[in-house]
C-alpha positions as CSV (number, residue, x, y, z in Angstrom):
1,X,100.9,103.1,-109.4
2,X,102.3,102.2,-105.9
3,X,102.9,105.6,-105.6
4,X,98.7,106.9,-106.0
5,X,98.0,103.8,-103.6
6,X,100.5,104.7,-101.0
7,X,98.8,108.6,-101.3
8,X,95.4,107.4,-101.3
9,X,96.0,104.9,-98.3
10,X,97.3,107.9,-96.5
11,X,95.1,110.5,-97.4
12,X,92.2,107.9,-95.8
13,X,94.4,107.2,-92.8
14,X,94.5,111.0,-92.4
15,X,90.4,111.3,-92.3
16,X,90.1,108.9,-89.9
17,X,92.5,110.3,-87.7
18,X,90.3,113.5,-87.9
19,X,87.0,112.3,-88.1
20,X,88.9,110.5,-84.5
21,X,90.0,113.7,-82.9
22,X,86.1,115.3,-83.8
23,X,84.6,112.6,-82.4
24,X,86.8,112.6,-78.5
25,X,86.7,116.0,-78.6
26,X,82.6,115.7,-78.8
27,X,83.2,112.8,-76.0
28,X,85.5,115.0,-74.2
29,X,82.3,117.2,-73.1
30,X,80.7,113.8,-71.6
31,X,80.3,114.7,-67.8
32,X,78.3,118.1,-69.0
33,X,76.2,116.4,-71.2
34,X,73.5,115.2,-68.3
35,X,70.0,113.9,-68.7
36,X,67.6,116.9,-68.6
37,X,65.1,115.4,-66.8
38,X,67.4,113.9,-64.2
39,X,68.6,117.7,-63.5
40,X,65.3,118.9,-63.2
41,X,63.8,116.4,-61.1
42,X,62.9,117.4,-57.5
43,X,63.3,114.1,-56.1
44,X,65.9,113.6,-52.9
45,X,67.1,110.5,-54.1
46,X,70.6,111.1,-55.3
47,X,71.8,108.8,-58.6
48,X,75.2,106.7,-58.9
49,X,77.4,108.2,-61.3
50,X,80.8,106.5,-62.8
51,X,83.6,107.0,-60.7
52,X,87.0,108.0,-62.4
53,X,88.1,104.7,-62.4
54,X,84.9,103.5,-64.6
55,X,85.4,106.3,-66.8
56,X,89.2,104.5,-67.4
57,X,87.8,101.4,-68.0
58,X,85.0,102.3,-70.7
59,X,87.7,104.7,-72.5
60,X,90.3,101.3,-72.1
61,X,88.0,99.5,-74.1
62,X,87.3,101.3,-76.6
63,X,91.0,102.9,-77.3
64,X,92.5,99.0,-77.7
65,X,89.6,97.8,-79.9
66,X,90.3,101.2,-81.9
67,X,93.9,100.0,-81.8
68,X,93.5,96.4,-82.7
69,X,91.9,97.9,-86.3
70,X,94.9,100.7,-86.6
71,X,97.6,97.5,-86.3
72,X,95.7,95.5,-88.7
73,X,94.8,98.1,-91.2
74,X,97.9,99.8,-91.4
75,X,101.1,97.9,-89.4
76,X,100.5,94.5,-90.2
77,X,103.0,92.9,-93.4
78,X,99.8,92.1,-96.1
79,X,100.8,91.2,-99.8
80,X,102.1,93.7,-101.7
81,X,102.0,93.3,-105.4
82,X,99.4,93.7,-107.8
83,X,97.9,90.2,-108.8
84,X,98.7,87.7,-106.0
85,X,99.4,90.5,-103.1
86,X,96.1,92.2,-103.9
87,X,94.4,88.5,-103.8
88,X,96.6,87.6,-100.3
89,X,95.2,91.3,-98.9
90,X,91.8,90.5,-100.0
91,X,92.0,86.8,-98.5
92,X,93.5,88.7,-94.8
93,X,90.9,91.6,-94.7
94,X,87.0,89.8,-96.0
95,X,88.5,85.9,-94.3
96,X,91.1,86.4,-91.5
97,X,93.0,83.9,-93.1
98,X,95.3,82.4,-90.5
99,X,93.1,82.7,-87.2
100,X,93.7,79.7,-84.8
101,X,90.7,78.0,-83.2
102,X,90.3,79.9,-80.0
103,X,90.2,83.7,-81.5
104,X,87.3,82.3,-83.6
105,X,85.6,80.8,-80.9
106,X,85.9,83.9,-78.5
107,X,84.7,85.8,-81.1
108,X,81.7,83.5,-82.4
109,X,80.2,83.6,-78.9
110,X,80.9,87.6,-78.4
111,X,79.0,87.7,-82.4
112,X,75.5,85.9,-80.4
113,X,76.1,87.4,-76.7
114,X,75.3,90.9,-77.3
115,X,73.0,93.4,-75.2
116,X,69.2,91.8,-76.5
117,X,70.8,88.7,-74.8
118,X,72.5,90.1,-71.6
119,X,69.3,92.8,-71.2
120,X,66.4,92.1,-73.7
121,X,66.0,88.5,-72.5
122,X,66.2,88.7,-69.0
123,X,63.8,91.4,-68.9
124,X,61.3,89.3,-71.2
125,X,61.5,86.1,-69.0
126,X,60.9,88.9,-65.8
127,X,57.3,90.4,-67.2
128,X,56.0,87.3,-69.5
129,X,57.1,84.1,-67.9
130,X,59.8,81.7,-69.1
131,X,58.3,80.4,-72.0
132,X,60.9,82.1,-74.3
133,X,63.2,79.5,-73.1
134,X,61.5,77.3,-75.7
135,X,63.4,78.5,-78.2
136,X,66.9,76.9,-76.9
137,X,64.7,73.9,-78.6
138,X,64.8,75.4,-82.3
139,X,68.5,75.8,-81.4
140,X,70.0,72.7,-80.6
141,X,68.1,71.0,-83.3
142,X,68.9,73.6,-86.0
143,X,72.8,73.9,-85.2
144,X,73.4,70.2,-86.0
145,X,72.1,70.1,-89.3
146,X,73.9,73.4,-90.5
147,X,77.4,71.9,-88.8
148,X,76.9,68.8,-90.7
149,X,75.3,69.4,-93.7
150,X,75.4,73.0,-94.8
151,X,78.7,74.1,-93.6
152,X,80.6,71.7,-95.7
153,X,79.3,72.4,-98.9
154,X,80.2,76.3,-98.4
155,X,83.6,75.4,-97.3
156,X,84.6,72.8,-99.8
157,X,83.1,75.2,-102.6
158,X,85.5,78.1,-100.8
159,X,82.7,80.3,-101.1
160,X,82.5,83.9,-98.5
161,X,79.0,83.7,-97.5
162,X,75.0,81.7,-98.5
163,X,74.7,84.3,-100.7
164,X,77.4,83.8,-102.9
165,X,76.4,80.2,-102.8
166,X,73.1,81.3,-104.1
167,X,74.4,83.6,-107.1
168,X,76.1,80.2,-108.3
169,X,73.1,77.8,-107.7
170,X,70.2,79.9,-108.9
171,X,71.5,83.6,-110.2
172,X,72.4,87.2,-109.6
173,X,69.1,88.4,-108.5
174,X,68.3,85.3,-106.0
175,X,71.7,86.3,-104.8
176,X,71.0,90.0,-104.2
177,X,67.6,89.6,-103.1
178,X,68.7,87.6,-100.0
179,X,71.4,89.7,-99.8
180,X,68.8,92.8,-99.3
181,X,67.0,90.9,-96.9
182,X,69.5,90.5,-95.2
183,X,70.4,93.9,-94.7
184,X,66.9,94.8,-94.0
185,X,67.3,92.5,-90.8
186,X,70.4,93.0,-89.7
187,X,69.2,97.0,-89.7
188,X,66.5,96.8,-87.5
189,X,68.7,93.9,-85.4
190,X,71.7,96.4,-84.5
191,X,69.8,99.0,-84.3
192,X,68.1,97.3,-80.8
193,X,71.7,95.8,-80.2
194,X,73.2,99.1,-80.2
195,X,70.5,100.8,-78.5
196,X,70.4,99.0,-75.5
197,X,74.2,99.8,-74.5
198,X,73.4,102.9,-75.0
199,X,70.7,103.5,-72.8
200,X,72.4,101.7,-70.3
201,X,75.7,103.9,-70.7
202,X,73.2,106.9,-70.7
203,X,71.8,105.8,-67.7
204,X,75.1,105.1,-65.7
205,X,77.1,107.5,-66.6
206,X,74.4,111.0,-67.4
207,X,76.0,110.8,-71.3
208,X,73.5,111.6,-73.8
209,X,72.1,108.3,-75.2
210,X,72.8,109.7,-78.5
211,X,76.5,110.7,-78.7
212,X,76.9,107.0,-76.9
213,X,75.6,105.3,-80.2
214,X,77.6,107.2,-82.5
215,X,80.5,106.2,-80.4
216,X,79.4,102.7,-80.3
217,X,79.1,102.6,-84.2
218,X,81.9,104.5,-84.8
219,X,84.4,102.1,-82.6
220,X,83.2,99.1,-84.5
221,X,82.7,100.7,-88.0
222,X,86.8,101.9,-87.5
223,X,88.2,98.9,-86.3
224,X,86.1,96.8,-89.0
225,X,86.6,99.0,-91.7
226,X,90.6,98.7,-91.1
227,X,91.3,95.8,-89.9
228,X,89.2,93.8,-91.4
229,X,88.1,90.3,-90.0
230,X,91.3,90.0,-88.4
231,X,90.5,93.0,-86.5
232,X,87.2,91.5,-85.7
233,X,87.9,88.6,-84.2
234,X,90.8,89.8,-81.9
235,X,88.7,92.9,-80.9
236,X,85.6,90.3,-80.1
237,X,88.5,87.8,-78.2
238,X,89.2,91.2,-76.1
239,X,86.0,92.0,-75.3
């Protein structure tokens, strides 16, 4: 049994070490792949390109938060027997069980801070006016009340998330139904999220906008997907 886990644990490490290589190699043909229209353009004004040392920095990045998720998944001591090891590896990877306070807190803010906030907002409060401010309103009375009142009941109940919460208050199909909804949300939400890096790599460095999404996704699907939350939160603290 240990045995067809160790193979199988392998055999996956052994994808994702080529789906890796593929995926550097495609990135490897980065300073080629150059907006079209840029090229083509007969305007004099000449456009600021990354410098090698930029280059350094974006690859930096993403090779530690691709390393944070390769010690996690596959160097870090986890529980290794079958009934409470697999329940101590199931607690480490879906809870981070462990994390002190200031990991979390890094990676809270990182979790609200991305690129609708840093570029989506700014812009917004540019064309239409600073009325969107308002909503800073909604927020500091709405945080409160989930602090005090909703939080505790999910913690002392141990539960992983308001869904699971709901499979035990109502049933299954409450439960999956805002767990669809969800996902519906958070689709169309990282999808913008994503996006907006991307066009702004594409726009600083000439890399097709494209190839820089699937390298955003694939970054944080790897370390995610071996790591686990653990992974998460130190690769959120780095950033």
């Amino acid at each position: 049994m240990a045995r067809k886990v160790h193979t199988a644990a392998a055999g996956r490490r052994w994808r994702w070490c080529l789906l890796l290589g593929c995926l550097f190699a495609l990135a490897g043909g980065m300073p080629g792949v150059v907006g079209q229209d840029d090229a083509g353009s007969d305007s004099g004004v000449s456009r600021r390109s990354f410098t090698v040392y930029d280059y350094l920095a974006v690859a930096f990045m993403l090779v530690i938060s691709i390393g944070i998720g390769v010690f996690y998944g596959w160097f870090e001591q986890r529980g290794a027997g079958v009934d409470e090891g697999a329940g101590e590896s199931s607690n480490d990877f879906l809870l981070g069980s462990g994390m002190s306070l200031f990991p979390v807190t890094l990676s809270l803010t990182t979790s609200f801070i991305t690129a609708i906030e840093l570029l989506g907002n700014p812009a917004e409060m540019f064309f239409n006016g600073t009325q969107f401010s308002l909503i800073v309103i909604s927020m500091v009375l709405v945080v409160p009340v989930a602090v005090k009142v909703f939080y505790p009941i999910y913690y002392k109940l141990e539960v992983t998330s308001c869904y699971e919460y709901l499979g035990m208050r109502f049933d299954k199909r409450i439960r999956t139904f805002g767990a669809v909804l969800y996902i519906l949300q958070m689709l169309f939400y990282t999808s913008v999220a994503v996006l907006a890096p991307a066009i702004a790599l594409s726009e600083a460095t000439g890399l097709n906008k494209y190839i820089a999404v699937v390298l955003i996704y694939f970054v944080c699907i790897f370390y995610s997907s071996q790591g686990g939350m653990k992974a998460v939160v130190i690769a959120d603290t780095f950033q």
